[in-house]
TIRO-41732 format. One record per residue: z, y negated, x negated of N, C-alpha, C in turn. Coordinates in steps of 0.02 Angstrom, whole numbers, padded with zeros to 5 digits, always signed. Atoms other than C-alpha are relative to their C-alpha. Example, Ala and Ser with C-alpha at 12.3 -4.5 7.8 and 13.67 -1.06 7.14 Angstrom:
+00000+00059-00045+00390+00225-00615+00000-00060-00045 -00003+00059+00042+00357+00053-00684+00037-00055+00039 
//
This chain:
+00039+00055+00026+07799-06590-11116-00025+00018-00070 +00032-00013+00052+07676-06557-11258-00051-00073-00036 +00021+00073+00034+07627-06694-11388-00040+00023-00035 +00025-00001+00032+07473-06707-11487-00011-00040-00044 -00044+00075+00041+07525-06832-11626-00053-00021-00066 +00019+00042+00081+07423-06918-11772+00074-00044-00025 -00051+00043+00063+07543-07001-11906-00020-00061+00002 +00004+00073+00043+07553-07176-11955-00053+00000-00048 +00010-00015+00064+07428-07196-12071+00024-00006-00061 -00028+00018+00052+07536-07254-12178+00053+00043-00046 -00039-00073+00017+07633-07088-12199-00072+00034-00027 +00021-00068+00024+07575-06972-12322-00003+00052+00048 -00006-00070-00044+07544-06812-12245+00065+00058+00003 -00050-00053-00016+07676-06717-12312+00045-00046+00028 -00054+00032-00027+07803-06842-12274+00000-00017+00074 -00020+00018-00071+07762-06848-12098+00053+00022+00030 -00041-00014-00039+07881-06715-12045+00065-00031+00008 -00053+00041+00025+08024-06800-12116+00008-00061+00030 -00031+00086-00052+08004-06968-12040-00011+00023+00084 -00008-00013-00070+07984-06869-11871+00055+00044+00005 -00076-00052-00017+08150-06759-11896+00040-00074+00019 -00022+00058-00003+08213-06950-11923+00017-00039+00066 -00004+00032-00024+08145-07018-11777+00007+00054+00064 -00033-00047-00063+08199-06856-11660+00085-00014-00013 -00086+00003-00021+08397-06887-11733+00002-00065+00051 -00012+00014-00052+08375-07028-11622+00010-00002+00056 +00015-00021-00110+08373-06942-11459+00054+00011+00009 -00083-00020-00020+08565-06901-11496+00028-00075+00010 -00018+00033-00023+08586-07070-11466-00009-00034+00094 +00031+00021-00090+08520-07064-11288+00014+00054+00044 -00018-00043-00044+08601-06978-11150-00033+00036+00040 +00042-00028-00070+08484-06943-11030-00049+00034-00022 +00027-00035+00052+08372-06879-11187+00021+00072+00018 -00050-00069+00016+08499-06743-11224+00003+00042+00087 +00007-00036-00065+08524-06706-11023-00059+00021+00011 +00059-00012-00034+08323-06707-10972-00028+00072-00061 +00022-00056+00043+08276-06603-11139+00022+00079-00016 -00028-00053+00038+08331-06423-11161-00039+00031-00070 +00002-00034+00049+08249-06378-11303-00064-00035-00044 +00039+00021+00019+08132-06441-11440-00027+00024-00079 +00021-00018+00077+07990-06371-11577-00046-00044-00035 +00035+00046+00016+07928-06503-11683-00050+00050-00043 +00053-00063+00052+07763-06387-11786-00065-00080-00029 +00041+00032+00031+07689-06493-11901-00063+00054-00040 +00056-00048+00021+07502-06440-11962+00021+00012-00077 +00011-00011+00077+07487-06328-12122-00054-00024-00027 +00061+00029+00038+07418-06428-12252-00031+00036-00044 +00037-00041+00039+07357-06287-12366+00023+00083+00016 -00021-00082+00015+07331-06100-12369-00072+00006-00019 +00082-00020+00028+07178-06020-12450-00051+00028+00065 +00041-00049-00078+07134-05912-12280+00030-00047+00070 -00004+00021-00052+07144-06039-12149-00044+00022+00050 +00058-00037-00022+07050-05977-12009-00052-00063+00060 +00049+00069-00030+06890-06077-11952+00015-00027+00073 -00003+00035-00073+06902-06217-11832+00072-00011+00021 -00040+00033+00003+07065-06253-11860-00002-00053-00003 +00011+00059-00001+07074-06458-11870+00044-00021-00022 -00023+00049+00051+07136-06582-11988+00013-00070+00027 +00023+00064-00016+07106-06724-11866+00069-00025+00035 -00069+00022-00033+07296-06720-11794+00048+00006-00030 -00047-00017+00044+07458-06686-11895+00057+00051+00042 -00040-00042+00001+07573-06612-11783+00005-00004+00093 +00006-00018-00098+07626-06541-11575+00078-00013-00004 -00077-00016-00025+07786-06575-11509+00015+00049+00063 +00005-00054-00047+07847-06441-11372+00067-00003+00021 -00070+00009-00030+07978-06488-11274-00004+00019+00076 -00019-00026-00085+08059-06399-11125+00052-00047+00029 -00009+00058-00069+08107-06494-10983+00042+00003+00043 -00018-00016-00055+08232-06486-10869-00010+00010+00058 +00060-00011-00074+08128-06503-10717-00051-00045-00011 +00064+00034+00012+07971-06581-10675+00001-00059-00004 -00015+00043+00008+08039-06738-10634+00023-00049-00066 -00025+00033+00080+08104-06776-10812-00064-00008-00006 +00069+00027+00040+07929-06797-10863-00004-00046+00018 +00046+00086-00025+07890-06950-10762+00058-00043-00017 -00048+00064+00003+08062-07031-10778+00043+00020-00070 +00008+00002+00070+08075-07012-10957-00025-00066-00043 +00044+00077+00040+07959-07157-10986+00038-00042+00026 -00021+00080-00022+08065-07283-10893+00063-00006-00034 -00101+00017+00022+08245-07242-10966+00013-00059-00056 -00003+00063+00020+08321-07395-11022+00017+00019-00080 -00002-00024+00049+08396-07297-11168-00060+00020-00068 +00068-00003+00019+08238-07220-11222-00044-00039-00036 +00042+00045+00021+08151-07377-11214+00011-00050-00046 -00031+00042+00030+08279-07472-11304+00017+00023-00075 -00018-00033+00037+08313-07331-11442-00052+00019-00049 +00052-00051+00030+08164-07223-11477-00068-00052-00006 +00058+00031+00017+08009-07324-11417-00017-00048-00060 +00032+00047+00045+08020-07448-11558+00004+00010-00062 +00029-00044+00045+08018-07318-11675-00032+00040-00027 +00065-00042-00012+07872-07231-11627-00043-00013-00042 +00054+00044+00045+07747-07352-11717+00002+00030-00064 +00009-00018+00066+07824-07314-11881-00008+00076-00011 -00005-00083+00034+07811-07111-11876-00090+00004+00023 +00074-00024-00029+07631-07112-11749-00020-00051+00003 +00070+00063+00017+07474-07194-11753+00010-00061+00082 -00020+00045-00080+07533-07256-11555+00058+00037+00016 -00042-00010-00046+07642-07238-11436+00006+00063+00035 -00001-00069-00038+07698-07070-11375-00045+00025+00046 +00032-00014-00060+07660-07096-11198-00074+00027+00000 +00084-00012-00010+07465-07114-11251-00030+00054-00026 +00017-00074+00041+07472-06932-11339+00044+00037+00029 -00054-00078-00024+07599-06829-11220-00044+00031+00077 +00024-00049-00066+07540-06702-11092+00075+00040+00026 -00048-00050-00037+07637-06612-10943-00003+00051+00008 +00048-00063-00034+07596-06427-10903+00071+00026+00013 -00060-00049-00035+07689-06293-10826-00006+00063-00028 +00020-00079+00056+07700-06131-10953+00001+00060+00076 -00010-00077-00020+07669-05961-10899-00019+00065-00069 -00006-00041+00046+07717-05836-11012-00064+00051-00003 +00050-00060+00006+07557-05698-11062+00043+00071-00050 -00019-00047+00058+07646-05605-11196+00057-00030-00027 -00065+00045-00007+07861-05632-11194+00031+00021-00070 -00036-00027+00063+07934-05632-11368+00037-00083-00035 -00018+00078+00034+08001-05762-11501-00026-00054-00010 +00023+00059+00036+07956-05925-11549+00033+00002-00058 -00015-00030+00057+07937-05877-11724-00006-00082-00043 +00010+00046+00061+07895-06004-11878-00054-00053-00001 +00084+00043-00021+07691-06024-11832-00006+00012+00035 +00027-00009-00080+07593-06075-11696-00060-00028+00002 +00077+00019-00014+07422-06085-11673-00013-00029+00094 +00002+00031-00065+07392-06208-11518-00077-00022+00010 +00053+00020-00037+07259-06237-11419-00017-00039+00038 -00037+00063-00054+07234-06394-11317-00116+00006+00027 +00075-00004-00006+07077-06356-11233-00052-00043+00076 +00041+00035-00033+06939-06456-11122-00058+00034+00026 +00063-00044-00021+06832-06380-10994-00052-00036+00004 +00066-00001-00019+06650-06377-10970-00018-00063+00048 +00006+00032-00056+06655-06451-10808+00076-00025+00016 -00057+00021-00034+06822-06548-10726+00030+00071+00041 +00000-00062-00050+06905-06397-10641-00010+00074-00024 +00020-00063+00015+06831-06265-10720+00030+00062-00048 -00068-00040+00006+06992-06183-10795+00036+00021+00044 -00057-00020-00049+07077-06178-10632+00027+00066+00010 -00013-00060+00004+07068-06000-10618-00002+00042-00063 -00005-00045+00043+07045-05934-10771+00069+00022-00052 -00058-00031+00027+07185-05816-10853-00020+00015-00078 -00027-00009+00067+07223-05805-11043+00003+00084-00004 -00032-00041-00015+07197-05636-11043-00055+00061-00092 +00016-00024+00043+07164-05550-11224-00017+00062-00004 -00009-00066+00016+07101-05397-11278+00053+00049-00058 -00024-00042+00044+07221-05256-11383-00030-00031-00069 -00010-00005+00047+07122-05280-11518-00007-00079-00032 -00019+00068+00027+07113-05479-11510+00037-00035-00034 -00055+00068+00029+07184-05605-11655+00028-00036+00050 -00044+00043-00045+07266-05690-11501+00052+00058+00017 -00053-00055-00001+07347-05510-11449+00057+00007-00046 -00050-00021+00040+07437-05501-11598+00057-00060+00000 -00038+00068+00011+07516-05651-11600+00086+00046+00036 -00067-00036-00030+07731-05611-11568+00016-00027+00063 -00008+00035-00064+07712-05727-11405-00055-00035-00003 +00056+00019-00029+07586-05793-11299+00009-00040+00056 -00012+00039-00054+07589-05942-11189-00044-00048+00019 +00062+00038-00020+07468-06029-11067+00045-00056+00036 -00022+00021-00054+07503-06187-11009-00047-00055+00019 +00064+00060-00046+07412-06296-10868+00048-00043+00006 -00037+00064-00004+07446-06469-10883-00021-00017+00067 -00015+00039-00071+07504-06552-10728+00009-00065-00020 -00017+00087-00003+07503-06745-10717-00075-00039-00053 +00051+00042+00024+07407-06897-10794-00015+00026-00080 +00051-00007+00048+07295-06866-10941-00009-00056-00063 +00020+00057+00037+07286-07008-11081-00054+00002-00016 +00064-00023+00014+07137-07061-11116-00010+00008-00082 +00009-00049+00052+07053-06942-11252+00064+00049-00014 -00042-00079+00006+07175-06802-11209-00009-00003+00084 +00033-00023-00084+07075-06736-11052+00007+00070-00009 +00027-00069+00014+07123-06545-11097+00058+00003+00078 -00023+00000-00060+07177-06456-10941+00019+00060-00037 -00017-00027-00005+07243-06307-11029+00026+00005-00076 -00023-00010+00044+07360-06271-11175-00005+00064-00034 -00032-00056+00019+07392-06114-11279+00041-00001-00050 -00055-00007+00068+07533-06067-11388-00019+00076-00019 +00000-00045+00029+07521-05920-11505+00042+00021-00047 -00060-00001+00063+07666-05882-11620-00004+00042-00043 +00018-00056+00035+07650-05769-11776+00042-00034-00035 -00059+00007+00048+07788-05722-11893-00047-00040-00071 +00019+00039+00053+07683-05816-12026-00048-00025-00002 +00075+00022+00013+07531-05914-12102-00049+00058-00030 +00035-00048+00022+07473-05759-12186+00000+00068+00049 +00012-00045-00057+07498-05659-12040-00062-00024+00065 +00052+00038-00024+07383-05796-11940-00051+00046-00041 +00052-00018+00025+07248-05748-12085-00011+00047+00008 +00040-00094-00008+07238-05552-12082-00003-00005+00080 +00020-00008-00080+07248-05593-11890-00080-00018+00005 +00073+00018-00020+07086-05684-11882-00067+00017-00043 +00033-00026+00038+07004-05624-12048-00069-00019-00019 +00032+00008+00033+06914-05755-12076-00081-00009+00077 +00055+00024-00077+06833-05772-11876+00024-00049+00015 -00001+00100-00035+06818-05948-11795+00067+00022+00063 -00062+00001-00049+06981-05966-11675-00056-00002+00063 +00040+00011-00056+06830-06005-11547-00040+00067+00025 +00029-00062-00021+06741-05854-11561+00043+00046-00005 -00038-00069-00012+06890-05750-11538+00015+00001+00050 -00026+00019-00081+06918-05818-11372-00024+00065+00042 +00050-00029-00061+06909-05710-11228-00052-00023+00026 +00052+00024+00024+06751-05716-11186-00011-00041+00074 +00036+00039-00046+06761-05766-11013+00068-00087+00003 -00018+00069+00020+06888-05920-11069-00055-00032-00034 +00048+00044+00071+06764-05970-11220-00066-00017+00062 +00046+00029-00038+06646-05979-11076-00013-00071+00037 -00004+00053-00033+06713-06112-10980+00048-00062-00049 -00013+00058+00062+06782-06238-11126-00051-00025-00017 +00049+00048+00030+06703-06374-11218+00020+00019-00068 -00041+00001+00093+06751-06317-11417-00046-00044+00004 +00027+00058+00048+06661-06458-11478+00065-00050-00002 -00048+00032-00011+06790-06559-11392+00069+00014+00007 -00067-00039+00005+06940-06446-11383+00026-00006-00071 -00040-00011+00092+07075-06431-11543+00032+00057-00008 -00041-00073+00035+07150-06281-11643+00045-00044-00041 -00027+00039+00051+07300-06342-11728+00042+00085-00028 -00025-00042+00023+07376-06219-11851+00083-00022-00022 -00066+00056+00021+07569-06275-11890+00048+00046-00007 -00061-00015+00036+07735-06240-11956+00075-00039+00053 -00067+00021-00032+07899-06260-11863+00038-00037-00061 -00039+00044+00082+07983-06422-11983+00064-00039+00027 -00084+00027-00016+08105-06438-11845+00025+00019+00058 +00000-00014-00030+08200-06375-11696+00077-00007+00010 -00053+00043-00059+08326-06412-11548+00000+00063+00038 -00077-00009+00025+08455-06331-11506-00024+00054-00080 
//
């Protein structure tokens, strides 16, 4: 399950991560939390570096990236009585809504198997046409800013869509740093580094680059 999260407006920016480490110690109060979740990277966006690389976006704050015990936890997640009694009515105060209306399902497949380092440049992308990702593979060149990255992960979301998060395909990119991001891209658009026959079938106008910082993580 992958979250694409605006803040409260009422949270400062930096202080978002903080009231979302807050409102993740709540999940140790919920059993079925702790059972359905194995693992979780909260990456809030970097708010400054001098060499950000273009087409990054400002318009979200942060991804959640949580692995799943099976597929089933995704759907019955939303009904747990715990959950709903614990967490949901603390949602409001960290995000601009309600989880549900900002979480996606997909199913990873690894491109390139290494750590989940510090940063992660994510991709939450929207095709052309309905469909028109189905087949296409993540598949970088050697000397591609996506190649370098220390791990590489595509994932196709499976299940319902909220509306205004219609992307049908994720990417994760991990790099041991923010200044390792920059000499990666050097200053090229994240869009025009795309393979070329991905960048073909996307919408960037409507797709997001989020650039971010790991500000919290499970186990």
């Amino acid at each position: 399950m992958i979250y694409l999260a605006r803040r409260n407006p009422a949270l400062a920016a930096e202080d978002f991560p903080q009231a979302w480490r807050e409102h993740s110690a709540l999940g140790r109060q919920c059993v079925n939390v702790a059972d359905r979740v194995k693992s979780v990277a909260q990456c809030s966006r970097v708010l400054e570096h001098p060499d950000l690389p273009p087409g990054a976006s400002a318009d979200y704050d942060g991804v959640n990236l949580l692995a799943l015990r099976d597929r089933q936890s995704a759907d019955d997640i939303w009904s747990d009585a715990e959950t709903l009694r614990i967490m949901r009515p603390d949602e409001p105060r960290v995000f601009s809504t309600y989880v549900r209306n900002f979480a996606l399902t997909a199913r990873e497949a690894v491109i390139k198997d290494g750590a989940q380092t510090e940063v992660c440049v994510y991709l939450f992308l929207k095709p052309r046409a309905p469909g028109a990702l189905d087949e296409v593979v993540l598949a970088p060149s050697p000397s591609s800013p996506w190649a370098q990255a220390q791990r590489l992960v595509s994932n196709r979301v499976d299940g319902a869509q909220p509306s205004g998060y219609e992307y049908e395909l994720i990417v994760e990119a991990w790099y041991v740093s923010v200044d390792a991001v920059a000499a990666a891209f050097a200053g090229q658009s994240v869009w025009a580094a795309l393979p070329a026959e991905l960048g073909a079938h996307i919408d960037a106008a409507t797709s997001v680059c989020m650039l971010t910082r790991v500000t919290h993580r499970r186990p």
